[in-house]
C-alpha positions in Angstrom: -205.9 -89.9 58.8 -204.2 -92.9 60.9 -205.1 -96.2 58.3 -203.1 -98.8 60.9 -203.8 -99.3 65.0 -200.2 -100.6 64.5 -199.4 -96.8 64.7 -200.6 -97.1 68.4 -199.4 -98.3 71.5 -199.9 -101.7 71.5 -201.6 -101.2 75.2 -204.7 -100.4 73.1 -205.1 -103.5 71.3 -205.5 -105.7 74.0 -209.0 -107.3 74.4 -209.3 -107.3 78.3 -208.2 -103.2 78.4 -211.1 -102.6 76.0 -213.8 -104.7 75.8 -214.2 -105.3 79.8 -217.4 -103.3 80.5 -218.4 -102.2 77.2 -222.1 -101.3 77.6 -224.9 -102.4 75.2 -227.7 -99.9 73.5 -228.8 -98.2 76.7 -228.4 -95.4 79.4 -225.2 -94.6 82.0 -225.0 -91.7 83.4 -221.8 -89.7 84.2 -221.1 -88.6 87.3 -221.9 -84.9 87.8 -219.4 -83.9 91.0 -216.4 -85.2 88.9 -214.2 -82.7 88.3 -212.4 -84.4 85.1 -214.4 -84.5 82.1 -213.5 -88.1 80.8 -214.0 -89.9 77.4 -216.6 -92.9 79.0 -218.5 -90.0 80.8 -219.3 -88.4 77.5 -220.2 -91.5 75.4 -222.7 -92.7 78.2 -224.4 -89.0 78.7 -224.1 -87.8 74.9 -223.1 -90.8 72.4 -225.0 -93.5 73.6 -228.8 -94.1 72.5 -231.2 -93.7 75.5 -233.4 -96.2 76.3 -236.8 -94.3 75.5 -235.5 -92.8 72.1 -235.3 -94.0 68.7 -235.2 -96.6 68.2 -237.3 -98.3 71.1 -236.3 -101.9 70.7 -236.9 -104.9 68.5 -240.4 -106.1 68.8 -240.3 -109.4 68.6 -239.0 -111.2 71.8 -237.0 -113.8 69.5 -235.6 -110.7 67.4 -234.7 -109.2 70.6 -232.8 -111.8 72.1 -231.0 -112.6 68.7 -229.6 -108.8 69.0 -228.8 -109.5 72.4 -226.4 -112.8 71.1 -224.5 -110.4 68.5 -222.8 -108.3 70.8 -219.7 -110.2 71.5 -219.5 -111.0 67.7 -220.1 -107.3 67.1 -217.4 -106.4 70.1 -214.8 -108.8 68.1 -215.7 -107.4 64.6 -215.0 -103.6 65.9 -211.9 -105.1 67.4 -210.8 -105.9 63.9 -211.0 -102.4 62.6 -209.3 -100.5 65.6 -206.2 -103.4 64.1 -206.5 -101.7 61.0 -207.4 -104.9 59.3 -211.5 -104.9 59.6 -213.0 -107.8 58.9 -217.2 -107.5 58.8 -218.1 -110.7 57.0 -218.8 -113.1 60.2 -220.9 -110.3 61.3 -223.0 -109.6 58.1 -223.3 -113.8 57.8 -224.5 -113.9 61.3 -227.3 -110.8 61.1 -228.4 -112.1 57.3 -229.1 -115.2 58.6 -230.5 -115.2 62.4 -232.5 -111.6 62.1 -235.8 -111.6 60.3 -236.2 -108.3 58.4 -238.2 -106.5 61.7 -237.2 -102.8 61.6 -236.8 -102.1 64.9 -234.7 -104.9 65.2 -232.3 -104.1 62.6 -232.8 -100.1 63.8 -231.2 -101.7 67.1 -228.6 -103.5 66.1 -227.0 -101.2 63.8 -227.1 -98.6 67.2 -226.1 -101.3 69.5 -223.0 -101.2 66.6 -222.9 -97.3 66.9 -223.0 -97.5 70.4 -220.1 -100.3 70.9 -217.6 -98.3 68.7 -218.2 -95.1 69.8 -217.4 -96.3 73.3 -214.2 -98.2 72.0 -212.8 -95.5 70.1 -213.5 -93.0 73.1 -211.6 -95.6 75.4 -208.5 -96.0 72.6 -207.8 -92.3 72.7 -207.7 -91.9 76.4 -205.6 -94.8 76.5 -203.3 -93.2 73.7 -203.6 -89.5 75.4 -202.7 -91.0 78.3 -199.9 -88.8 79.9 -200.1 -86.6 76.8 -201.5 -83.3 76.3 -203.6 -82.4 72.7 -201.2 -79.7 72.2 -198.4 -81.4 71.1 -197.2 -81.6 67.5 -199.0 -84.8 66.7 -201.2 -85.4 69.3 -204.3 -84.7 66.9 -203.5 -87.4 64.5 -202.8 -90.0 67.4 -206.2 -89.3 69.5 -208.4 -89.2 66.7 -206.9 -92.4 65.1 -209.2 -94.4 66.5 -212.0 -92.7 65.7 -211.4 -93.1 62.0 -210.5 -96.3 62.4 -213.7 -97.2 63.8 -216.3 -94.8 62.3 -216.7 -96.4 58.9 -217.7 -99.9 60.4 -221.5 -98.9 60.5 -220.9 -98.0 57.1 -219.4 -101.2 55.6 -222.2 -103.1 57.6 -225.1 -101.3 56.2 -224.1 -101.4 52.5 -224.4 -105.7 52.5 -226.9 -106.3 55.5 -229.3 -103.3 53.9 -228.8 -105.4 50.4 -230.2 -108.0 52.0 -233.0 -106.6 53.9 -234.4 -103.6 52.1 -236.5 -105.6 49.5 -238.5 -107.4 52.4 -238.6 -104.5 55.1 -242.8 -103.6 55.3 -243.9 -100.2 54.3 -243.0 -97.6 55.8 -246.8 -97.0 57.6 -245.9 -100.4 59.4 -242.8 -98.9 61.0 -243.1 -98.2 64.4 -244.3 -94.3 65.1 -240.7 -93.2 66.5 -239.1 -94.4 63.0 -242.2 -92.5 61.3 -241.4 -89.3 63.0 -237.9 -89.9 62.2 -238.2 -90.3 58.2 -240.4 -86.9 59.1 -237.7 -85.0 60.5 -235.0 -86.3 57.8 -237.5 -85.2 55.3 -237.9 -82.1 56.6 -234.3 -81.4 57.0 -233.6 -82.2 53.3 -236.6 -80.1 52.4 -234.7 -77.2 54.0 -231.2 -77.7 52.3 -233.3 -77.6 49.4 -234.0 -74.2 50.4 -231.4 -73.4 51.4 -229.5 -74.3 48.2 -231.8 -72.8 45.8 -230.7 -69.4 47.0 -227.2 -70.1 46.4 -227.2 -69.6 42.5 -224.5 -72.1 42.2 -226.6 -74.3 39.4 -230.6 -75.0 38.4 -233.3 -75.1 40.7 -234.2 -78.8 39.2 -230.6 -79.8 40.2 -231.8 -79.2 43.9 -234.7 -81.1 43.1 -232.5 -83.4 42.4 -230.5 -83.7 45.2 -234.1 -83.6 47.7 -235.1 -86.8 45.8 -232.3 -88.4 46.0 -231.5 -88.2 49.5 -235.5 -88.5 50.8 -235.7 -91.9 48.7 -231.9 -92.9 50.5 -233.6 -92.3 53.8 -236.8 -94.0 53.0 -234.9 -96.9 51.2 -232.8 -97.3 54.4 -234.2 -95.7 57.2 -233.7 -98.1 59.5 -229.7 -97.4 59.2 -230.0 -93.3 58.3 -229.2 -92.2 61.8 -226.3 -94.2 62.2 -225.0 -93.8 59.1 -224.9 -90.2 58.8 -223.3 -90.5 62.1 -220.3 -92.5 61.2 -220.2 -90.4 57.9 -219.9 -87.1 60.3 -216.9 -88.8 62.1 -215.2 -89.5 59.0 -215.5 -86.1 57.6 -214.4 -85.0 61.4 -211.6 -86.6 61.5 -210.5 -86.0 57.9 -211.0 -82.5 58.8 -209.1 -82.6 62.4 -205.7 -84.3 61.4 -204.4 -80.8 60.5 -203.1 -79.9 63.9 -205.0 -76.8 64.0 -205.5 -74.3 67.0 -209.2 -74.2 66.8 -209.3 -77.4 66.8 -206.7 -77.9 69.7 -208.3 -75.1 71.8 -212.3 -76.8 72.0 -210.2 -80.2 72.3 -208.6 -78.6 75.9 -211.7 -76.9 76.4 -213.4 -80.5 76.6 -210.7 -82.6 77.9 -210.8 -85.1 75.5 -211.0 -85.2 71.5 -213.8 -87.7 71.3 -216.0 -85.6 73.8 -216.1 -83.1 71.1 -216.6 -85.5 68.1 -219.5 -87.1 70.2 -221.4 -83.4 71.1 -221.5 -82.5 67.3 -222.4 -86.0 66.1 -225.6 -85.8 69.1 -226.9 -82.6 67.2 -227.3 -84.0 63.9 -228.6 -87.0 65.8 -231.3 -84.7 67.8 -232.4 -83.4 64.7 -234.3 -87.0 63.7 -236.5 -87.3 66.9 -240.1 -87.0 66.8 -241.3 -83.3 67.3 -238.5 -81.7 65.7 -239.6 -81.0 61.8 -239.6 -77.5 62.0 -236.4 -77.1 63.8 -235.2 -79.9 61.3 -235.8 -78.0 58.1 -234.7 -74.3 59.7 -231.3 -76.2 60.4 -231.0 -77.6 56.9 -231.9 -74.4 55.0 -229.2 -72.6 57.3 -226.4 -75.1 57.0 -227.7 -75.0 53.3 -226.5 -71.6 53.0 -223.6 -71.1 55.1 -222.0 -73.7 52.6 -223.7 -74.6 50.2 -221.0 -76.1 47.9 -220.8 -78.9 49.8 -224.4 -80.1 49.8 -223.9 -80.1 45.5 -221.9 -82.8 46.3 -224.7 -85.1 47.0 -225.7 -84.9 43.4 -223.2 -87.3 42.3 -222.9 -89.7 45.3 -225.2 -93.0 44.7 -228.5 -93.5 46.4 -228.8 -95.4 49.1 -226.1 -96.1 51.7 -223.3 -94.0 49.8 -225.6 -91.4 49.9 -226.4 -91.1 53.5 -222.6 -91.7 54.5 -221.6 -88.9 52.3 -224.1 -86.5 53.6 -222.4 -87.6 56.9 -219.3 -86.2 55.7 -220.6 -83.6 54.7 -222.5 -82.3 57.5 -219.5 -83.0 60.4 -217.0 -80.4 59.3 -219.8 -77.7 58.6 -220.8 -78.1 62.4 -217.4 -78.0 63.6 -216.2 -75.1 61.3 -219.4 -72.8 62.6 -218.0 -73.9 66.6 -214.3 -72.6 65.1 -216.1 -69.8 63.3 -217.6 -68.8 66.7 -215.1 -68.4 68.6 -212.6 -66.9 66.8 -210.1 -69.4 66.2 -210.2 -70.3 62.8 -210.7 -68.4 59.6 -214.4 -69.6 58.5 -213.9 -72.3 55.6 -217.3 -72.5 54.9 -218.6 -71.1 51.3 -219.8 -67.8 52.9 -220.0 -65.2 49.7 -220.2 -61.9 52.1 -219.7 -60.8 55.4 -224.0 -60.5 55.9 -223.7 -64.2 55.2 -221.5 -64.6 57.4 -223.1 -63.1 60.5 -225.6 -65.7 59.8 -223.1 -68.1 61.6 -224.3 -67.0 64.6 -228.3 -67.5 63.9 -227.0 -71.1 62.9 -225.8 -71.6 66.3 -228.7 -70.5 68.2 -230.6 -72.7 66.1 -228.5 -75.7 66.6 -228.5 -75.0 70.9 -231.2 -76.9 71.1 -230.0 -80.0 69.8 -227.0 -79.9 72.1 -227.6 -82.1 75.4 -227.7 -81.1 79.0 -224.4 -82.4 79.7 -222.0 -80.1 81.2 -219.3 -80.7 78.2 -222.1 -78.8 76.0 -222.9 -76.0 78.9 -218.9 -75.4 78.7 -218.8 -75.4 74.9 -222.6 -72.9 74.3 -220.8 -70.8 76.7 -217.2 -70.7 75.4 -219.4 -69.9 72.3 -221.5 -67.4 73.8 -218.6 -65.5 75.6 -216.1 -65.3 72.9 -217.9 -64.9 69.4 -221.6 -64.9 68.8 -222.4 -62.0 70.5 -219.9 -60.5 69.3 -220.9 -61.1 65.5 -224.2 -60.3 66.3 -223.1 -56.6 67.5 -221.8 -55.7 64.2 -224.9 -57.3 62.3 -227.0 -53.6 62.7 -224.0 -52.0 61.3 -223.6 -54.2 57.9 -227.5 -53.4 57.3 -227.2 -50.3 58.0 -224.7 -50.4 55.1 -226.5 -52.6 53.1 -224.0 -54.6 50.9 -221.3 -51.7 50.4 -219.0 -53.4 53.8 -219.9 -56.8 53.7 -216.9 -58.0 51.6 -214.5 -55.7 54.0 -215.9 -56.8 57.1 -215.5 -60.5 55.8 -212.0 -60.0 55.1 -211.4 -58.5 58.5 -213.2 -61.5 59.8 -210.9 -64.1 58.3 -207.5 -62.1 59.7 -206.0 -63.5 62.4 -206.6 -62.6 65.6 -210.0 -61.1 63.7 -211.5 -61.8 67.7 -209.1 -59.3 68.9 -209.8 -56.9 66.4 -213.3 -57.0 66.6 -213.6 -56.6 70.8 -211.1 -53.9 70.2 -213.2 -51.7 67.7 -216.9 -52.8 69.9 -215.0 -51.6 73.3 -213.8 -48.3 71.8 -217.2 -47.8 70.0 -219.3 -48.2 72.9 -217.3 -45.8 75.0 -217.1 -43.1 72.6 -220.2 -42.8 70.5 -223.8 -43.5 70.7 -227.0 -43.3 67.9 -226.2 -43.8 63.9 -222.6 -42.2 64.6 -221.9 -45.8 65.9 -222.1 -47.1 62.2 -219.7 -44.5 61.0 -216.8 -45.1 63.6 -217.3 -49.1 62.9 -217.1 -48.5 58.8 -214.2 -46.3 59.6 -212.3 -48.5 61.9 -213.0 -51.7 60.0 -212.4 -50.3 56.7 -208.8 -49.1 57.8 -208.0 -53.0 59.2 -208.9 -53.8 56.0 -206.5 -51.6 54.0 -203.5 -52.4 56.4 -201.0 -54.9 55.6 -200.2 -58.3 57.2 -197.6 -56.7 59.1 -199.5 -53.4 60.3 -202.1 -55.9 61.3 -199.5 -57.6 63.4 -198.3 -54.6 64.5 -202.2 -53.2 66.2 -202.4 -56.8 67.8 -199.3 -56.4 69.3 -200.3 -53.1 70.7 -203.5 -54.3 71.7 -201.6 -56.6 74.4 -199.1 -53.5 75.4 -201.7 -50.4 76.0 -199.3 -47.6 77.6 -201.6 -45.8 80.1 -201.8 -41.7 80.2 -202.7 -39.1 82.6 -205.2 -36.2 81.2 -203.7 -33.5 80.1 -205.3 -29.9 78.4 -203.4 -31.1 75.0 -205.2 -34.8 75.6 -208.4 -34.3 77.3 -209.7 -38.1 78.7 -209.8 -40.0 82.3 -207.1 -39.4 84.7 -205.2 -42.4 84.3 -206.3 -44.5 80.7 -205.2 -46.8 78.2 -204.3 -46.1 74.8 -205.2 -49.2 72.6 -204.4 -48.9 68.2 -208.3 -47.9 68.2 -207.1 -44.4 70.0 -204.5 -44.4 67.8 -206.3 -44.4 64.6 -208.7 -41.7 66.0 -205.9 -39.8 66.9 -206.1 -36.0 65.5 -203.3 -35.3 62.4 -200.4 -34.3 64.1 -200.6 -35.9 67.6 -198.0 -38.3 67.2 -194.8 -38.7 66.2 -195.9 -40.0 63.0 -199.0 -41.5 61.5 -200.7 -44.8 62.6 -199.5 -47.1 60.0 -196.0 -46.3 60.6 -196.5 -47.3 64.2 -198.0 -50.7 63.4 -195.8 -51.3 60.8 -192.8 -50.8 63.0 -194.2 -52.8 65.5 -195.4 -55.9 63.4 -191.5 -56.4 62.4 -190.7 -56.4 66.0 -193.5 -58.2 67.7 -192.1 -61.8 67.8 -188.9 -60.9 69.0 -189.8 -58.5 72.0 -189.5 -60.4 75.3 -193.5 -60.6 76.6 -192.6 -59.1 79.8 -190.8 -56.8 78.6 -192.8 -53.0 80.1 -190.4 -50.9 78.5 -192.2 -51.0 75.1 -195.3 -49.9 76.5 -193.1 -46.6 77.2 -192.0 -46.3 73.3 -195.9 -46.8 72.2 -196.8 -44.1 74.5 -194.0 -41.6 73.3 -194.7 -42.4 69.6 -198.5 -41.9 69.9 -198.5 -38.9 72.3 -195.3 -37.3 72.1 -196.2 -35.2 68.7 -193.5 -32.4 69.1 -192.7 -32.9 73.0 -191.3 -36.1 72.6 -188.6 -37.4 69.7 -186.9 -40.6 69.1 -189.9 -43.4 70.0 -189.8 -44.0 65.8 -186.5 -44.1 66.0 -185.9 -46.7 69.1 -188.3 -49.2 66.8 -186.3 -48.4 63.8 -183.6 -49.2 65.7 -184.6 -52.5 67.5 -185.5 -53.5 63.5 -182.0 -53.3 62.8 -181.2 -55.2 65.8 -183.5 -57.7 64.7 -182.3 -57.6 60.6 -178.2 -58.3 61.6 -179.2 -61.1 63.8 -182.7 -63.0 63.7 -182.1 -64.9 66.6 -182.1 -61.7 69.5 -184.8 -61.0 72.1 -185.4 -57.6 72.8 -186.3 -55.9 75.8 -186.9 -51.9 75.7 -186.1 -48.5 78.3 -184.0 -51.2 80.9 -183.1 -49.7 84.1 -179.5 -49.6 85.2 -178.0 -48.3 88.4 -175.8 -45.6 86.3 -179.3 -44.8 83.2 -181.8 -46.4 81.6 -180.6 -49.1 78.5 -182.4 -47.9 75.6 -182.5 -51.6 74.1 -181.2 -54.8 75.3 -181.0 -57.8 73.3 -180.5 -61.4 74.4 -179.6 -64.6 73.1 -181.4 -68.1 73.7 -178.5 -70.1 75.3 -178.8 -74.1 76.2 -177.2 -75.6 79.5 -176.6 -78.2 81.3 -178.1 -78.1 85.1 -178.0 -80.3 87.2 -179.5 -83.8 85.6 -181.9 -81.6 82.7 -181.3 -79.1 79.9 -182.8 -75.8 81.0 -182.9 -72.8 78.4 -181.8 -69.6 79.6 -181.0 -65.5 78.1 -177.6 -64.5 78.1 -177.1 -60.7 77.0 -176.4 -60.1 73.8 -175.6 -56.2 72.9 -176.6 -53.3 74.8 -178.0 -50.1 72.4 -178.3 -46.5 72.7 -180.2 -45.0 70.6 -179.8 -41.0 69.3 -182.4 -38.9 67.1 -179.9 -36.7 66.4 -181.3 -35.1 62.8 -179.9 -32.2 62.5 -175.9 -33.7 63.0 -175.3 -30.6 64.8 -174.3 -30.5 68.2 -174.3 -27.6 71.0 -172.6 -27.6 73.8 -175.1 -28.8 76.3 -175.7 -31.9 74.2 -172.1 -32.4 73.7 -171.8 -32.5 77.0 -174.4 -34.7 77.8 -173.1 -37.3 75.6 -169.9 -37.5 76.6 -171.0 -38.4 79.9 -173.3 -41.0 78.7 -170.4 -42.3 77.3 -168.4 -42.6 79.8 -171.3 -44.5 81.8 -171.2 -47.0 79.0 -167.3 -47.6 78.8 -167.4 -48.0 82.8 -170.6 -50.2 82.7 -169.4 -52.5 80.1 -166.1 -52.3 81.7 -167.5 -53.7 85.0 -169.1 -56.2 83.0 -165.9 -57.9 82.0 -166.5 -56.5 78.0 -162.9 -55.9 77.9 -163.5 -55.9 73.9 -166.5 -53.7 74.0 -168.1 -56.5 71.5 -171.9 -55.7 73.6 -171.8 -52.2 73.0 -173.0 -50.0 70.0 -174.7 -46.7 69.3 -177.6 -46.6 66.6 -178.2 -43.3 65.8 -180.9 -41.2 63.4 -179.4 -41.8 59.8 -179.9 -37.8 58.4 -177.4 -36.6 61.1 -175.2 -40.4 61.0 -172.5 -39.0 58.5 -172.1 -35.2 60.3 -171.9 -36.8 63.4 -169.6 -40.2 63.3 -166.8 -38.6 63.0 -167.5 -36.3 65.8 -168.5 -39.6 68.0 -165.1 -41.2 67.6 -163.3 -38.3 69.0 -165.9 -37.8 72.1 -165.6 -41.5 72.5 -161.8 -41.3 72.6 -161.9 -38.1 75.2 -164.9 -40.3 77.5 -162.0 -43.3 77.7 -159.4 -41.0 78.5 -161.5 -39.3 81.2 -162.5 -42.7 82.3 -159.3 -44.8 82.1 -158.1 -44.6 85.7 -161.4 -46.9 86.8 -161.6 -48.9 83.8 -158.1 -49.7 84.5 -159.4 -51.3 87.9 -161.7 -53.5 85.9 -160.1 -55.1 82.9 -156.9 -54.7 80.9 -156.5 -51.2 79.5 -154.7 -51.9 76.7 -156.9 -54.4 75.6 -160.1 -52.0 76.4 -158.7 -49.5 74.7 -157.7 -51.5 71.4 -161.3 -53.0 71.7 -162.6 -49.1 71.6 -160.1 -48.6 68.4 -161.1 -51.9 66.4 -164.9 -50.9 66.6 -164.2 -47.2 65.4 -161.8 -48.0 62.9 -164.9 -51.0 61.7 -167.3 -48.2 61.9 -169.8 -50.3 64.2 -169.4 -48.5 67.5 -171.7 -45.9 65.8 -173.8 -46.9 63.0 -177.0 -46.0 61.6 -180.5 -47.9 62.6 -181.5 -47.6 58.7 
């Protein structure tokens, strides 16, 4: 976490950049035809109390107006802390001493406290993202500075004024009726994680007990502060939990525009939990979050009653919110303390259950449906199929589920599923498909993603019955009968995974390997051998990009590979490719050669000595031949003299094109090296 503003620009410490405007306790709306989602927008239509909810106000007139004098005191304190050097004593001596101990007025000056620094630390990281995007190394760390910077002064001012206070505040029956319902729904809510934790089996049902006391007598003991407390607690465990530059994290960030739009939405649904009317939604959500993770709640046990208490439960609460939104949409691993795969899928009840307490706003329509789109329904599809099982895949689809690129995976199996099968056989092909994820390794799993993005199409055929013109995605593959392909599906995936983050992503010609390996069977030979190959490529030097079947205007370039070159142009460094080696690659097995194939390969040599030739490789250093390893040692020998007869044949129009001699001591060095020909194993 940032500790010091002095890690900022110093634009945001300025007084008049910040605290011009800041709004007091109350509504502002947004404007709805904007087209930028901005950081004030959200704090005004999400963050910021409205006027008719808890709580409603001090009651007394002299109360209210004291509230009223604190704010510039309270703008100056919050100041302090966004410095890194917070000093909250003026600000305790000033409410101590000129509030009486009225609820509502204390209620409304610890929001009016809330309110102030949520909008502060909203306008510091715009100001800090300003020109920047959330992508960047970084960036995560610097926008959400200020947000833990500010979120513990609630905190700190609770723990003295609340000292002061809590012996005198009246009874709770004296409170007005919104607190009542309040201390209802809080209640409620810790009734549920009781629940919720007694099913975990982690320890004693009267250490649960325990931990429901605790934190219903921290609530009643301090209720006029619980709301706001747990709130700054939840952006303290936030931000301890988003500092780790992670894509999830990076990808709802973009999603809302800004980082603390997204703090602001998950803080309002623990806040939406505590209004009047909600008990039964409060104590559903509590059991749930309860058992999606319940090691965390255990935690409470030790934390002190009171103040420390609420904060921690806070902290506590933040991170589980935000890891179900990563959960859902399939960009994290879940880090909750799910024990199998049917707990899991609960994830996704969770969320429907915690809609509700998401506002109207358009930043939570775009984040329920980036939600909704990319991962609930998708975990619910699979639920029928894990009951249907009853405990015997949970632990296989949970492992599945925490792979990345688990999102892909799953879309790929439900697609191929619903197009293939219908009834109980549906249960089968899913146990199948995700039980052979499950027993691939990282690199087969990398492998089946990367063939998920390159899906060769195929014409029907009476050998491959199907549509006219399909794709074939690893989920064909695996289904594929014994037989059908070159060899089996692992071996394709595996080959692949070595090779996926080195093959240029517009590169087509892959898609043509994939298709020869997984239909060829006996009519096509040599698409093992081209990923073998471009392995090898890969192995002698780590730095090559590799492109696949390249047209030339003599043949097609089995593989190219290029090199990542840095120039100067113009007044900026640009990045280009700049070929590397140019590969032909032979499944020649059986190191035998007929006529017809001696032949043939004379003249493909030839095209190579002229093309590389007309390329100004007057050493021949781009040019080699990988060929099948059990017919390499019959056969290199034979190479170097057909090499030798395709110069001579040649040598009149390579003489047009570079020095002869040199060409033709550049054809000598590599045979006499043995790395003109050379096996790809």
């Amino acid at each position: 976490m940032v500790t010091s503003a002095r890690a900022f620009d110093q634009t945001v410490r300025t007084p008049a950049g910040l605290l011009g405007g800041l709004p007091t306790a109350g509504p502002a709306g947004a404007d709805p035809a904007a087209d930028q989602v901005t950081g004030d927008a959200v704090v005004a239509a999400v963050a910021v109390r409205p006027a008719d909810s808890l709580p409603p106000g001090a009651t007394d007139p002299a109360a209210r107006a004291t509230v009223d004098d604190l704010s510039e005191l309270i703008d100056r304190t919050l100041l302090t802390y966004l410095d890194g050097e917070p000093d909250i004593g003026p600000l305790v001596e000033a409410i101590t001493t000129r509030l009486s101990p009225d609820p509502a007025a204390l209620a409304d000056v610890f929001q009016l406290v809330w309110d102030k620094s949520t909008v502060l630390w909203t306008r510091a990281s715009d100001d800090l993202m300003r020109g920047r995007d959330w992508a960047e190394s970084g960036a995560l760390q610097l926008g959400f500075g200020p947000l833990g910077l500010l979120a513990p002064a609630v905190y700190d001012l609770a723990k003295p004024v609340m000292a002061t206070f809590a012996a005198s505040l009246p009874p709770l029956s004296e409170y007005p009726d919104v607190l009542q319902a309040a201390y209802r729904d809080m209640t409620e809510f810790a009734a549920g994680v009781e629940e919720g934790l007694s099913g975990s089996g982690l320890c004693e049902l009267s250490f649960y007990t325990e931990i429901f006391d605790n934190l219903t007598a921290s609530v009643q003991q301090h209720l006029v502060v619980a709301n706001t407390v747990i709130q700054a607690g939840m952006v303290a465990g936030l931000v301890e939990r988003l500092v780790g530059d992670l894509l999830g994290v990076v990808a709802l960030v973009l999603l809302l525009s800004s980082g603390p739009i997204l703090v602001a939405l998950i803080c309002f649904v623990v806040y939406s939990m505590w209004q009047a009317g909600q008990e039964k939604l409060a104590h559903e959500a509590g059991a749930m979050l309860a058992t999606a993770a319940a090691q965390p709640f255990v935690t409470l046990h030790s934390a002190t009653v009171g103040v420390d208490l609420l904060f921690q439960l806070g902290r506590i609460l933040g991170p589980i919110i935000f890891d179900i939104l990563l959960f859902a949409i399939g960009e994290e691993p879940i880090e909750l303390a799910v024990k199998g795969a049917r707990q899991a899928t609960r994830v996704a009840d969770i969320f429907e259950r915690l809609k509700p307490f998401l506002p109207a706003t358009k930043e939570a329509e775009l984040l329920i449906d980036r939600v909704a789109q990319e991962g609930m329904e998708l975990l619910q599809w699979f639920k029928p199929t894990l009951l249907h099982y009853d405990t015997a895949l949970d632990d296989v689809f949970l492992r599945v589920l925490t792979l990345d690129g688990s999102d892909t995976i799953l879309r790929d199996i439900r697609e191929y599923v619903e197009a293939t099968v219908e009834g109980d056989a549906v249960h089968e092909l899913i146990r199948r498909m995700i039980t052979a994820v499950d027993q691939m390794t990282k690199q087969q799993v990398e492998g089946l993603l990367f063939l998920s993005e390159h899906r060769p199409h195929t014409n029907a055929s009476p050998k491959y019955p199907g549509p006219m013109f399909g794709e074939i995605n690893w989920t064909d593959v695996l289904e594929f009968a014994p037989g059908t392909m070159e060899g089996p599906p692992e071996e394709l995936f595996d080959l692949l995974g070595a090779i996926a983050p080195r093959v240029l992503r517009n590169d087509s010609g892959i898609t043509k390997v994939i298709f020869d390996f997984a239909m060829g069977g006996s009519n096509y030979t040599g698409a093992s051998g081209a990923l073998l190959a471009a392995k090898k490529l890969i192995t002698d030097n780590p730095a090559a990009l590799l492109r696949f079947e390249v047209d030339d205007t003599n043949r097609v370039i089995d593989i190219v590979t290029y090199l990542i070159e840095t120039v100067q142009q113009d007044d900026e460094v640009v990045e280009r490719l700049v070929l590397d080696l140019i590969a032909e690659v032979k499944s020649l097995p059986s190191g035998v050669l007929d006529g017809r194939q001696r032949s043939g390969l004379i003249k493909q040599m030839r095209k190579d000595l002229v093309r590389h030739a007309t390329m100004g490789d007057a050493d021949l250093d781009r040019l080699v031949w990988l060929l099948d390893p059990r017919g390499y040692p019959a056969l290199r020998a034979k190479l170097w003299v057909m090499f030798r007869e395709a110069f001579d044949a040649e040598r009149g129009n390579i003489a047009k094109l570079v020095d002869l001699n040199r060409f033709r001591q550049g054809l000598e060095d590599k045979i006499a090296r043995d790395i003109l020909v050379q096996p790809y194993l």
